[in-house]
C-alpha positions in Angstrom: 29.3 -136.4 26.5 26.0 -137.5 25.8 23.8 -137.6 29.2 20.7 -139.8 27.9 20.9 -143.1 26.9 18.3 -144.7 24.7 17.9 -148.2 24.2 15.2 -149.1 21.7 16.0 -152.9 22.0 15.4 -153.1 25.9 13.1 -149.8 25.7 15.2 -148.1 28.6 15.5 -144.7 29.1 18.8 -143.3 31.1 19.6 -140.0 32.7 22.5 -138.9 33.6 23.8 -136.6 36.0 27.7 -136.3 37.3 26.4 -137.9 40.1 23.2 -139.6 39.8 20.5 -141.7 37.3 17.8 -141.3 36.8 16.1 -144.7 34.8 12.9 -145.4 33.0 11.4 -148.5 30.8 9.0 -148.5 28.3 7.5 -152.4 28.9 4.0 -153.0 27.5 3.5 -149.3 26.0 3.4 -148.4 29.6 6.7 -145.8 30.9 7.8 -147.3 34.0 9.8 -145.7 36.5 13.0 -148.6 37.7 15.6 -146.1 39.4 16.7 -142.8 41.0 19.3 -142.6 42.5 23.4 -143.2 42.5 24.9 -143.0 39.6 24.8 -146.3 37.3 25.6 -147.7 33.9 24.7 -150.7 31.7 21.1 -152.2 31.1 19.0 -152.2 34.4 15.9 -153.7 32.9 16.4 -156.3 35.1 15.0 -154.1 38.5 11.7 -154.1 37.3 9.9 -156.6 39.2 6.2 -157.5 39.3 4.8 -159.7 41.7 0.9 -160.3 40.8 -0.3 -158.6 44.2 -3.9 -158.2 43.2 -5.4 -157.5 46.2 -8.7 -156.9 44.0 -6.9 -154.4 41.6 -7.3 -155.9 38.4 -4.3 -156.9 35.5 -4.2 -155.5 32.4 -5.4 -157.4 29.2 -3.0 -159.7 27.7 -0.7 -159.0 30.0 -0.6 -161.6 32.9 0.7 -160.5 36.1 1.0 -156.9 35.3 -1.2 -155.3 37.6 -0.8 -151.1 37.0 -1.9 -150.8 41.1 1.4 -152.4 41.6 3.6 -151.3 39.2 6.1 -148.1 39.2 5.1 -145.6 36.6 6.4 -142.2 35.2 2.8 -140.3 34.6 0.1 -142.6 36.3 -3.3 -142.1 35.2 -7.0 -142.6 36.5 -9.4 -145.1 35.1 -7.4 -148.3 34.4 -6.8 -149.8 37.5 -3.9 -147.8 39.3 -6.1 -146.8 42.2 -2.8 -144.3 43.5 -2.6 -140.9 43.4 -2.7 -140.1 39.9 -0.5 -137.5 38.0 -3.7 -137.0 35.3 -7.2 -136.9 35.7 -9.2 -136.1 32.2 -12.9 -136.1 32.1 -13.6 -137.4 28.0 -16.6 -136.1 26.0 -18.5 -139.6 26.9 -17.9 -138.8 30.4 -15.6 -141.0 31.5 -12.6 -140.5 33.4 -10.5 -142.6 31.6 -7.0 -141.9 30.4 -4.8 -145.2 29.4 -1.6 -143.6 28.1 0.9 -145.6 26.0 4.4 -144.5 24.5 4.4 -143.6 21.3 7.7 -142.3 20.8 10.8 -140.5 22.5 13.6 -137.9 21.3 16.6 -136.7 22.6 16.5 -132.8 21.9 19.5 -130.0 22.7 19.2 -127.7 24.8 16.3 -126.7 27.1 13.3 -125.6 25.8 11.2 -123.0 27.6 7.7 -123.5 29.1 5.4 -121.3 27.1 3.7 -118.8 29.8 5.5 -120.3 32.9 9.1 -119.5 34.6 11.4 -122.1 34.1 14.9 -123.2 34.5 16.8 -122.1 31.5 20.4 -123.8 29.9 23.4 -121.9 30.1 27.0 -121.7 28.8 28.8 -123.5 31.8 25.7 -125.0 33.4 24.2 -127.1 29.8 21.3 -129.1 29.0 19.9 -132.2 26.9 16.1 -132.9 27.0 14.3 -136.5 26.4 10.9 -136.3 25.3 8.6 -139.0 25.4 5.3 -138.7 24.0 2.2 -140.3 25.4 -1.3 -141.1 23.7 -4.5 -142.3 24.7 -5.6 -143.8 21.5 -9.4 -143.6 22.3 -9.9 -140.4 23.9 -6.9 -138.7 21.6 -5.0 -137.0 24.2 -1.4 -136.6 23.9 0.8 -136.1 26.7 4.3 -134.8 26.1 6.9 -135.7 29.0 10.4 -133.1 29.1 13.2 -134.5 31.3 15.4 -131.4 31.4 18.9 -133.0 32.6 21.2 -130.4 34.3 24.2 -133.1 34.7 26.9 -130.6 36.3 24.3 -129.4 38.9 22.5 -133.4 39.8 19.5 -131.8 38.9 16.7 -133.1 36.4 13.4 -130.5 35.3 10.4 -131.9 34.6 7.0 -130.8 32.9 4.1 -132.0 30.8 2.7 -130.9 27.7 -1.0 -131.8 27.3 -2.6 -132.1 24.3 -6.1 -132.9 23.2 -5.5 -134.1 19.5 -9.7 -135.1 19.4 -12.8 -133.2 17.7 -14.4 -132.5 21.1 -13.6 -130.7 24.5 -11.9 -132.6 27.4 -11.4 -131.6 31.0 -8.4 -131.6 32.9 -9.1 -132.4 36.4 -5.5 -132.9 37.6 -2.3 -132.0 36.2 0.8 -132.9 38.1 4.5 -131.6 37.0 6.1 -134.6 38.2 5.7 -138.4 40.1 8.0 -140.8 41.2 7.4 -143.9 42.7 9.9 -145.8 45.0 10.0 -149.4 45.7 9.8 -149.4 49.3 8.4 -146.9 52.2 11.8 -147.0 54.4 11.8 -143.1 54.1 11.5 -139.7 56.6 9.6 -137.0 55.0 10.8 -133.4 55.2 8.6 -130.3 54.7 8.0 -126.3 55.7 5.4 -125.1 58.0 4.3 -122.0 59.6 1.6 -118.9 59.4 3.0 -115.1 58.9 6.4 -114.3 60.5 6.6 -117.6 61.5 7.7 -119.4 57.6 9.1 -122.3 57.2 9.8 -124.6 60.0 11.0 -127.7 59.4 8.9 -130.7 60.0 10.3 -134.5 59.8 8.3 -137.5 60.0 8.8 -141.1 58.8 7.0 -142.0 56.0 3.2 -143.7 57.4 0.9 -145.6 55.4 -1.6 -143.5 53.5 -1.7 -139.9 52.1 1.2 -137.1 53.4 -0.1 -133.9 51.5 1.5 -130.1 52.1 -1.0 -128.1 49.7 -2.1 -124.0 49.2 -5.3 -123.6 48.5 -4.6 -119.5 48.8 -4.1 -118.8 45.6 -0.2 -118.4 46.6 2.2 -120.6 47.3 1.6 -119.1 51.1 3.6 -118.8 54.5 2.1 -121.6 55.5 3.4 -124.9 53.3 6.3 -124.0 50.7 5.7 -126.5 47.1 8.6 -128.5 47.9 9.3 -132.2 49.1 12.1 -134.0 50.6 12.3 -138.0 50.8 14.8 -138.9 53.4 16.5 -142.4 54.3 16.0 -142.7 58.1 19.7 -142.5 58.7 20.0 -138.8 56.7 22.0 -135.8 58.2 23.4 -132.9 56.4 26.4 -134.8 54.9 25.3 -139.1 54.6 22.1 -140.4 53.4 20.3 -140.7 50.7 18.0 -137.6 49.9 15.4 -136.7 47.2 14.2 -133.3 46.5 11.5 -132.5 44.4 10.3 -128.3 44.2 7.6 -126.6 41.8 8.7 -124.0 39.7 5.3 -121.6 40.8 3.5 -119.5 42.8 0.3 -120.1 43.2 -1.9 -123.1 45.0 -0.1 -126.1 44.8 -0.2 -129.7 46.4 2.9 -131.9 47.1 1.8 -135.7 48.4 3.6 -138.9 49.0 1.5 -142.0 50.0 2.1 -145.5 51.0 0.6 -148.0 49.9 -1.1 -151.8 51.0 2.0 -153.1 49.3 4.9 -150.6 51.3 5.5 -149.0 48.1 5.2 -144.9 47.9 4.6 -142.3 45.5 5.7 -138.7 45.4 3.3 -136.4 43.3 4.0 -132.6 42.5 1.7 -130.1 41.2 -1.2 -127.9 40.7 -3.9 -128.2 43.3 -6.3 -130.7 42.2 -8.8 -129.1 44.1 -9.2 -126.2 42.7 -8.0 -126.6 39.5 -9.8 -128.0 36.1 -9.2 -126.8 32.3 -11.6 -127.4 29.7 -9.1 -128.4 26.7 -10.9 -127.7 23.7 -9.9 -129.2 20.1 -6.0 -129.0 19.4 -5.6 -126.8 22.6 -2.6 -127.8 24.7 -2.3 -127.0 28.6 1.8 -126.9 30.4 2.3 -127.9 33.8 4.8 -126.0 35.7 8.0 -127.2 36.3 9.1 -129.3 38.6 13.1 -129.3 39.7 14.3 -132.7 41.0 17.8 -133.7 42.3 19.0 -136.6 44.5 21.8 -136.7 46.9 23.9 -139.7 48.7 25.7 -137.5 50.6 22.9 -135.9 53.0 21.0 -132.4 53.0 23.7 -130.0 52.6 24.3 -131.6 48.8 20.8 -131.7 48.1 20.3 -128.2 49.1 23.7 -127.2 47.1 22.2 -128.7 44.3 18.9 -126.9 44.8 20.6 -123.4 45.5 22.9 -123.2 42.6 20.4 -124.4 39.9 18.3 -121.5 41.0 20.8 -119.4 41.6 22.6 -120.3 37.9 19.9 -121.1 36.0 16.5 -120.1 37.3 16.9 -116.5 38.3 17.8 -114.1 36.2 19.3 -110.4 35.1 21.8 -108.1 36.2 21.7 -108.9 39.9 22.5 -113.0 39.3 25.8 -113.5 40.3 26.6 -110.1 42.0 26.2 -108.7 44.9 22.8 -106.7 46.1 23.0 -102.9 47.2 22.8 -102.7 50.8 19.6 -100.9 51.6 17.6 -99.2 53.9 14.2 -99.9 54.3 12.1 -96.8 55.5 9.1 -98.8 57.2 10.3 -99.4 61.0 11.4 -95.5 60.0 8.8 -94.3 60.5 5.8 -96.6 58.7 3.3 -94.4 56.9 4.3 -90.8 58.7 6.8 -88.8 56.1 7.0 -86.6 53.6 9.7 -85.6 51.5 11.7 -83.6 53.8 11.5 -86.7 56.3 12.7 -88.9 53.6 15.4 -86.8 52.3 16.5 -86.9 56.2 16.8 -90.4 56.0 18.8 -90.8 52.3 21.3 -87.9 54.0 21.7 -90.4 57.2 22.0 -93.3 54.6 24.5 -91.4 52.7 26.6 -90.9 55.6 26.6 -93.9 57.0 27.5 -96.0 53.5 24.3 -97.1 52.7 23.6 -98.0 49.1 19.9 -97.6 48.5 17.0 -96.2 50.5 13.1 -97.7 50.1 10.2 -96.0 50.7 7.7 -98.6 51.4 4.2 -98.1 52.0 2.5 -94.6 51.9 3.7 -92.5 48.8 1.1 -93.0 46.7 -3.2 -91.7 46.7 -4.6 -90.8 49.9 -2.4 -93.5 51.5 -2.0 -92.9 55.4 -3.1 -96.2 56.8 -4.3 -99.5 54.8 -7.6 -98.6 54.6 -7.1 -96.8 51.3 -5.7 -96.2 47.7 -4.4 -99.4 46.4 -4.6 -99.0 42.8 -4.0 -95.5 42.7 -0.3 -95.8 41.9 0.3 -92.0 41.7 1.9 -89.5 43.8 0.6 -88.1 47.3 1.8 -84.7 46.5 0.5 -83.7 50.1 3.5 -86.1 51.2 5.8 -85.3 48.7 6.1 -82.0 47.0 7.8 -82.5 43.6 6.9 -86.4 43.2 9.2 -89.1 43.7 11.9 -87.2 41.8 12.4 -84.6 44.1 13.8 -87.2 46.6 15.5 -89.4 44.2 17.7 -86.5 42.5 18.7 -85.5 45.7 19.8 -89.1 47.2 21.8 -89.2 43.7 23.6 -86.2 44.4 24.8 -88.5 47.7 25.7 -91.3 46.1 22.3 -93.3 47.1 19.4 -94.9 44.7 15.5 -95.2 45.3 13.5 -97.8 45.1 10.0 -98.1 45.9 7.3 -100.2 47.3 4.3 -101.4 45.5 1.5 -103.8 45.9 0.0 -103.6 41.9 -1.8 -106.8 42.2 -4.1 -105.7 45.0 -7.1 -102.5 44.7 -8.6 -101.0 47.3 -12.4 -100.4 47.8 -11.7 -96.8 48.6 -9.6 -95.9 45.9 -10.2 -93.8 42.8 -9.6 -97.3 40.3 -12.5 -99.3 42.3 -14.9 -96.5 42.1 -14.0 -96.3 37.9 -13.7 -99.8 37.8 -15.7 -102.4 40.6 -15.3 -104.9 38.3 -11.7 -105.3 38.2 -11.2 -107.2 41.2 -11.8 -111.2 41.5 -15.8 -112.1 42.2 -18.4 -113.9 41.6 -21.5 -111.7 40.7 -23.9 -111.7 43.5 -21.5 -112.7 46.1 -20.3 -110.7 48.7 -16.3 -109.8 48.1 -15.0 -110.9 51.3 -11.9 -108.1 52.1 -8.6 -108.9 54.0 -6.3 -106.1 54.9 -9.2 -103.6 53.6 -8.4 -104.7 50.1 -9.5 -107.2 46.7 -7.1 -108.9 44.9 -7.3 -107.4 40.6 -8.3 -110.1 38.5 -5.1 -110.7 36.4 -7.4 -113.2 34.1 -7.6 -110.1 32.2 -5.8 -108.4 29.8 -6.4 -105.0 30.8 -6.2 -105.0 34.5 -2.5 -106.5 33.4 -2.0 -104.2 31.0 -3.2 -101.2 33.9 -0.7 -103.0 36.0 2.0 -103.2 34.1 1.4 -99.4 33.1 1.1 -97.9 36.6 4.6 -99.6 37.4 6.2 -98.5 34.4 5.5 -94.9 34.4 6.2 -94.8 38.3 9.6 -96.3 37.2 10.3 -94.3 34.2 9.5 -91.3 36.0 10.2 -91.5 39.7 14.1 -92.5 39.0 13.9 -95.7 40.4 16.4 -98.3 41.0 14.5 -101.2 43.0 10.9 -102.2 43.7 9.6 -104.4 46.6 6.3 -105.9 45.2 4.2 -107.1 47.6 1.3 -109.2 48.1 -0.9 -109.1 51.3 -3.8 -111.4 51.5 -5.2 -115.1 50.0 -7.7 -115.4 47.4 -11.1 -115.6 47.9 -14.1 -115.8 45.7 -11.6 -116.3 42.6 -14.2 -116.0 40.0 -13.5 -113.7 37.0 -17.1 -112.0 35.3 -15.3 -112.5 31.6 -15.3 -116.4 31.9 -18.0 -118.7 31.1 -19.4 -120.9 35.0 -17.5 -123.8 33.2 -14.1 -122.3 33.4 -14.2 -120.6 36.8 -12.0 -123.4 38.2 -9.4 -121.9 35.9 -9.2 -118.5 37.2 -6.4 -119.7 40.0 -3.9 -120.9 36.9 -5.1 -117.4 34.5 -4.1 -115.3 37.3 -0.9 -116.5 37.3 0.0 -116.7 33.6 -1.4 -113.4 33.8 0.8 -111.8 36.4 3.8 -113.9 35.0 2.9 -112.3 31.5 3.3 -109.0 33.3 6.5 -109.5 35.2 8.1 -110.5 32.5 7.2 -107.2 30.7 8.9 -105.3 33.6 11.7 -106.9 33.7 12.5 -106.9 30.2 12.0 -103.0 29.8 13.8 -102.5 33.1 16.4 -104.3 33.1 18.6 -102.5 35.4 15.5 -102.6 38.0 16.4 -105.0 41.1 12.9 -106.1 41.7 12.5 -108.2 45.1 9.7 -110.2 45.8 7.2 -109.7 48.7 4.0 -111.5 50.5 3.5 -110.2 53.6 6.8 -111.7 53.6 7.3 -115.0 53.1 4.2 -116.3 51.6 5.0 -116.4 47.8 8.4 -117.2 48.3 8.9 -120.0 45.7 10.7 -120.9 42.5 8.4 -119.3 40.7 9.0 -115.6 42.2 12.8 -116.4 41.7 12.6 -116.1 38.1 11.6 -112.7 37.3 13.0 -111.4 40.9 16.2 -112.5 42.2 15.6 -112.2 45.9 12.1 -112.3 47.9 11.4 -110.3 51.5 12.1 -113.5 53.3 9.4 -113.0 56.5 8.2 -109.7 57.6 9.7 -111.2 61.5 12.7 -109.0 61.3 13.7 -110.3 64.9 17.3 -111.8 64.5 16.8 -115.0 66.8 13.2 -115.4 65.0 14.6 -115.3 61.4 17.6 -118.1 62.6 14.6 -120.7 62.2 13.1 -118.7 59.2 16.4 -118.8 57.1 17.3 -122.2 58.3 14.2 -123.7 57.0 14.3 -121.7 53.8 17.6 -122.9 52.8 16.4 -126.4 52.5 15.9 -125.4 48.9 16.6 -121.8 48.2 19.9 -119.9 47.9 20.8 -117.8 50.4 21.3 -114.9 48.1 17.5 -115.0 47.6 16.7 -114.3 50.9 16.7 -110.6 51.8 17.9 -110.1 55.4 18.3 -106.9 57.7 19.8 -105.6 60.9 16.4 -103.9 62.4 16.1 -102.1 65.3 16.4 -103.0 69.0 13.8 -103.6 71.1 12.5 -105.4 68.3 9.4 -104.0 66.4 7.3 -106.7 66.6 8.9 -109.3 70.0 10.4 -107.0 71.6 13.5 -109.1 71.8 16.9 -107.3 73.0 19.2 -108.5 70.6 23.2 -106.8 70.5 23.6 -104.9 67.2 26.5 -107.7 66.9 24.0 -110.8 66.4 21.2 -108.6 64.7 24.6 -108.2 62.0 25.7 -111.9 62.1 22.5 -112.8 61.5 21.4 -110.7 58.3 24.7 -110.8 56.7 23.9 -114.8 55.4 21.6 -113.1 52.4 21.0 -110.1 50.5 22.0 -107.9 53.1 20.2 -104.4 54.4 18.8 -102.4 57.1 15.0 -102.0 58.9 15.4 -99.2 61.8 15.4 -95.6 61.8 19.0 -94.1 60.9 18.4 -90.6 62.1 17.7 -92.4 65.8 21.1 -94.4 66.1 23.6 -93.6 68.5 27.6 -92.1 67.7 28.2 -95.5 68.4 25.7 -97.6 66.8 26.1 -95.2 63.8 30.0 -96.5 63.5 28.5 -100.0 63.6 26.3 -99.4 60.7 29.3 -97.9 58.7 31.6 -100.9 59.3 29.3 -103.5 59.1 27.9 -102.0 55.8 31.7 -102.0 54.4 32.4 -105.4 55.8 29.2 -106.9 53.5 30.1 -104.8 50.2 33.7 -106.6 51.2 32.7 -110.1 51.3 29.1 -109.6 49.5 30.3 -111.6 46.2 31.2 -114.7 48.8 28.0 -114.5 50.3 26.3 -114.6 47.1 28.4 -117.2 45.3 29.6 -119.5 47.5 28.4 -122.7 49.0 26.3 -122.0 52.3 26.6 -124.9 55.2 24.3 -125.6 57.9 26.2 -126.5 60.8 23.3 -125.9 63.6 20.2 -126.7 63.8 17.9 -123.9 65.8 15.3 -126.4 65.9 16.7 -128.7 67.9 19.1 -126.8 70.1 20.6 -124.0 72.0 22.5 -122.7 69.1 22.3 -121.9 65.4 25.6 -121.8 62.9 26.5 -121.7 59.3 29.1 -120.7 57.0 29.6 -120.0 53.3 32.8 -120.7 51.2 34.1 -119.3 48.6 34.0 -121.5 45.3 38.1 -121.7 45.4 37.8 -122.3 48.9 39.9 -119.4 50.2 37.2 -117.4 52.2 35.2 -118.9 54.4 32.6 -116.5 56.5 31.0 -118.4 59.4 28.4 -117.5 62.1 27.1 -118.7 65.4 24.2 -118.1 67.4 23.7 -118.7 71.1 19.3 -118.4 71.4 19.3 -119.5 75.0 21.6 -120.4 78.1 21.9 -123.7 79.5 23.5 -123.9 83.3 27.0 -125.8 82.8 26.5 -126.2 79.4 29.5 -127.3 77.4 30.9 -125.1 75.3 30.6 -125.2 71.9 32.8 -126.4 69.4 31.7 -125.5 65.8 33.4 -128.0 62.9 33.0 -126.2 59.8 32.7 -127.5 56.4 34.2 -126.8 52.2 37.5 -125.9 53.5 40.8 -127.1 52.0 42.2 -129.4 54.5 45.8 -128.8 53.3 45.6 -125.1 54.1 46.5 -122.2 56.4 43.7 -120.1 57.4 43.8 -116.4 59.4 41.0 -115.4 61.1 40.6 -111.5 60.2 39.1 -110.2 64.0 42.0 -112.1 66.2 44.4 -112.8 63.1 44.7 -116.6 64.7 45.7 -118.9 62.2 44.3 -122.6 61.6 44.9 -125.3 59.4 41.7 -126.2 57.1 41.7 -129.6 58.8 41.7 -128.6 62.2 38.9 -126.4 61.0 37.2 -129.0 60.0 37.5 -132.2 62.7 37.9 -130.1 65.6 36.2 -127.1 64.4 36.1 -123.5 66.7 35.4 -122.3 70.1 32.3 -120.3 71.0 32.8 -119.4 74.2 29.6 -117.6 74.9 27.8 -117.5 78.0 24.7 -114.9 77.2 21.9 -115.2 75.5 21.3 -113.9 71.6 25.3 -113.7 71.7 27.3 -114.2 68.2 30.1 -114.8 67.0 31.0 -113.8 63.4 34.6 -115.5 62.1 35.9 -114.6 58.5 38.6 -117.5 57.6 41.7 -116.4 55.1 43.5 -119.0 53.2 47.2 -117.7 53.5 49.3 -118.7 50.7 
């Protein structure tokens, strides 16, 4: 079945998902935007509607009435009267900022193409794709815009990108490039985003739609802890499972800007995209500039949908390798260990404690390599501390393979240190503008991936560290915001570029690594939380969620996340109790229940444990390798919110619906409270269910309308139930 329909007589445009359409009209030259929403067939050039408004915007020539300030378009542009937010801004040789793009032409093509230096969503065997193109052209200024809707129709998702092309004799500049912008006929609509700072990422924030400009934007040079480049358009009425809901993420990682704004006549607009504030590209003659992608689905059936949606096209067809679809080793991170005091002997302590205690894989993070004993020091210098480790890396890592238990390795390659042996050979690696101070964060400057051999010294210093060192896994991390992003190799004019070239540049080299390690699990890191994006998620299947390993912290944290991302992207770990960094006195129970939603591991100090807490960490580390293929396929509900209550719970179910793993979360005590009754979700109504702790049996109905009992009094209390379907 053919998902776009063209009709050249009525110029529409249909998309179409299992569930949804998507519908456009070409009317005057212009592409219009007329629906997105629930699925429907047949010709709907009858929604467009016009209705003069002026209000001092002006109407286009020879065309009465059709005023582009009030009409819905697909790629809005600056100059001819649309005084919105546009989705391109182009300053022409004459100086004018004028862009008036018509339809030329449109294609239906097979398949989905890839986005030449960007990470992208990519067409698979059971999860197909058919692309409309429709090319754009500004006749005078000779710049061609090319317009891919990427239609995903088993997932409800739709892609979108722009291909930019200056087809004139003369240089142009891009002053705004947006992936994507919808407009919608009315402002009836809550707005949903992510906030937060450092171990406190991504909070949920809802507001109903006011007139003007909404804007979430990153203007770190990463996508940061502190917005996430995503946007949700709510009806007022939307919960997790009725309502209408419209999702639109960015497929990057770097600054960003995601607005909606309503307008004098209560329409809106929703624009994705680069940071218009500190981006521009000179487009020379017959150069061409990509927008990332932007991932788009729509929902009628609340949150949890939209987010399914979300999750399994990232999950399916975004990430990628050998880790996809299976479940991660559980690990054992070494920093709440003992941070940067070990050596080898230490760290062999720690595998043999890991071996014992069923452990998969043990990471040394920060401290193995230079002069490295705080983080004052040595970034860049990505060999060896033989002080710390006698023998190298391979020392320890043939002995925790003679136990049963892989390496991996922490690394921050995109960062250099001013006292390190690759600043003194080379200060003019690092971003700066000559003449300026180089302001430092964390005692560190940020390489200037712009280049081609800092990435090529990047990419070498991680390979050889792999190819020697035994290596299974690598946590690459990224630990401060860009300043004075200015690159010495590029002419003033272009300096407004180094933001974008730093990323093409550090996509260029993940995608070397990845490709020549292939059996590497690479996991993604920013202090955290702040690059997790899209982006990230296609060269690393899983990003160091927050650095706030406290359990009742990260409920908000992971709630929030999974708006958009897959739960299997989200590294989670029992840590240790009091809690590193609140002090929080959480039961080895909850710290469990809560880490065991994502890629599951632990943060604490194996060697310290109790006889009894040890037992815990063998049969909670068997119980994940159990049930770790659920966790990572199956559909993940959110049946709490820890925003606005006492309590947090979830569960994920199995795609045939046989398992279901469920959790619950008491974060503080209320005098008399009720208890809890906790309806779960994705069950088969018409089955038996035995719980594996008490062995009670339900039907999947009861399950479902009356839900469970959590009969807990005390705070940071869990409860953990794993539902099987009895046949």
């Amino acid at each position: 079945m053919h998902h776009i329909e063209i009709d050249r007589t009525t110029g529409q445009l249909a998309l179409h998902t299992a569930n949804t359409s998507y519908i456009m009209q070409v009317r005057e030259g212009f592409l219009l935007h007329l629906y997105w929403g629930r699925k429907t067939l047949g010709d709907s050039t009858y929604m467009f509607r016009t209705q003069g408004r002026a209000a001092f915007s002006p109407c286009m020539e020879h065309c009465e009435g059709f005023i582009l300030d009030d009409v819905p378009l697909e790629y809005p542009c600056w100059g001819r009267g649309d005084m919105r937010t546009p989705a391109l801004e182009v300053i022409n040789p004459d100086g004018s900022d004028i862009i008036d793009l018509r339809v030329k032409k449109y294609d239906v093509i097979e398949g989905k193409p890839s986005v030449p230096g960007l990470p992208a969503a990519y067409a698979t065997a059971e999860h197909g794709c058919e692309t409309l193109v429709v090319t754009l052209a500004d006749d005078i200024s000779n710049i061609t815009v090319e317009l891919y809707y990427c239609v995903f129709a088993s997932l409800d998702v739709i892609t979108r990108y722009a291909r930019i092309i200056n087809n004139g004799s003369t240089q142009a500049r891009i002053e705004a490039a947006a992936s994507a912008s919808v407009d919608f006929d009315n402002v009836n609509y809550d707005v949903i985003s992510n906030f937060g700072t450092h171990c406190r990422e991504r909070n949920i924030e809802r507001a109903p739609l006011a007139h003007g400009r909404y804007i979430m934007s990153s203007r770190r040079g990463a996508s940061s802890h502190v917005h996430n480049p995503f946007i949700i358009i709510t009806s007022h009425d939307c919960s997790e499972t009725a309502g209408d809901a419209y999702g639109m993420a960015l497929v990057y990682s770097g600054s960003f800007e995601a607005e909606i704004a309503a307008n004098q006549f209560d329409t809106a607009r929703a624009v994705i995209g680069l940071n218009r504030e500190d981006f521009s590209w000179l487009l020379s003659a017959g150069e061409e500039f990509y927008t990332p992608e932007c991932i788009m689905s729509y929902s009628s059936e609340g949150l949890d949908t939209l987010s399914y949606n979300f999750s399994t096209l990232m999950r399916k067809c975004l990430c990628r390798g050998k880790y996809r679809d299976i479940r991660r080793p559980v690990l054992l991170n070494s920093w709440e260990a003992c941070y940067f005091g070990f050596d080898s002997d230490r760290l062999i302590s720690i595998g043999d404690a890991c071996a014992d205690l069923g452990i998969e894989l043990m990471v040394i993070d920060d401290g193995w390599f230079g002069k490295r004993d705080n983080d004052r020091c040595s970034l860049g210098d990505w060999f060896v501390n033989e002080k710390k480790l006698p023998g190298g890396l391979k020392r320890v890592s043939d002995h925790l393979a003679a136990r049963g238990v892989k390496l991996g390795i922490w690394f921050e390659p995109e960062m250099i240190s001013p006292d390190s042996e690759l600043y003194r050979a080379h200060p003019d690696w690092c971003l700066h503008y000559v003449n300026r101070p180089r302001s430092e964060g964390r005692f560190q400057l940020i390489l200037d991936l712009t280049r081609a051999d800092v990435c090529d010294y990047i990419y070498e210093s991680v390979a050889s560290v792999l190819r020697d060192g035994g290596i299974s896994y690598v946590k690459w991390d990224f630990n401060r915001n860009m300043t004075e992003a200015g690159s010495p190799l590029l002419p003033p004019e272009r300096m407004r570029e180094v933001g974008h070239r730093y990323y093409l540049g550090l996509y260029s080299v993940l995608e070397r690594l990845v490709t020549d390690f292939p059996d590497v699990l690479f996991e993604s890191c920013s202090g955290g939380g702040g690059r997790f994006d899209a982006g990230m998620l296609y060269y690393m299947p899983q990003v160091w969620t927050s650095d706030n390993s406290d359990a009742i912290e990260r409920l908000r944290i992971q709630y929030g996340t999974s708006l958009v991302y897959p739960m299997s992207a989200m590294s989670a770990h029992v840590s240790a109790s009091p809690n590193h960094q609140t002090d929080h006195v959480t039961p080895f129970e909850t710290r469990f229940t809560v880490a065991m939603t994502g890629s599951f591991g632990y943060e604490l100090d194996p060697t310290a444990l109790s006889d009894e807490d040890k037992q815990k960490v063998r049969e909670t580390a068997q119980l994940y390798k159990e049930y770790g293929d659920v966790l990572v396929n199956g559909r993940y509900h959110r049946l709490r919110d820890p925003h606005a209550g006492n309590c947090s719970a979830w569960c994920t179910v199995s795609a045939d619906r046989r398992t279901c793993i469920a959790g619950y979360v008491l974060t503080h005590v209320r005098m008399y409270g009720n208890n809890e009754r906790i309806a779960l979700r994705g069950l088969d109504p018409d089955a038996t269910y035995r719980e594996r702790f008490s062995g009670a049996l339900y039907r999947g109905d009861q399950l479902m309308n009356f839900g469970l009992h959590a009969p807990i009094t005390l705070e940071y209390r869990s409860m953990l139930w794993i539902l099987e379907r009895v046949d």
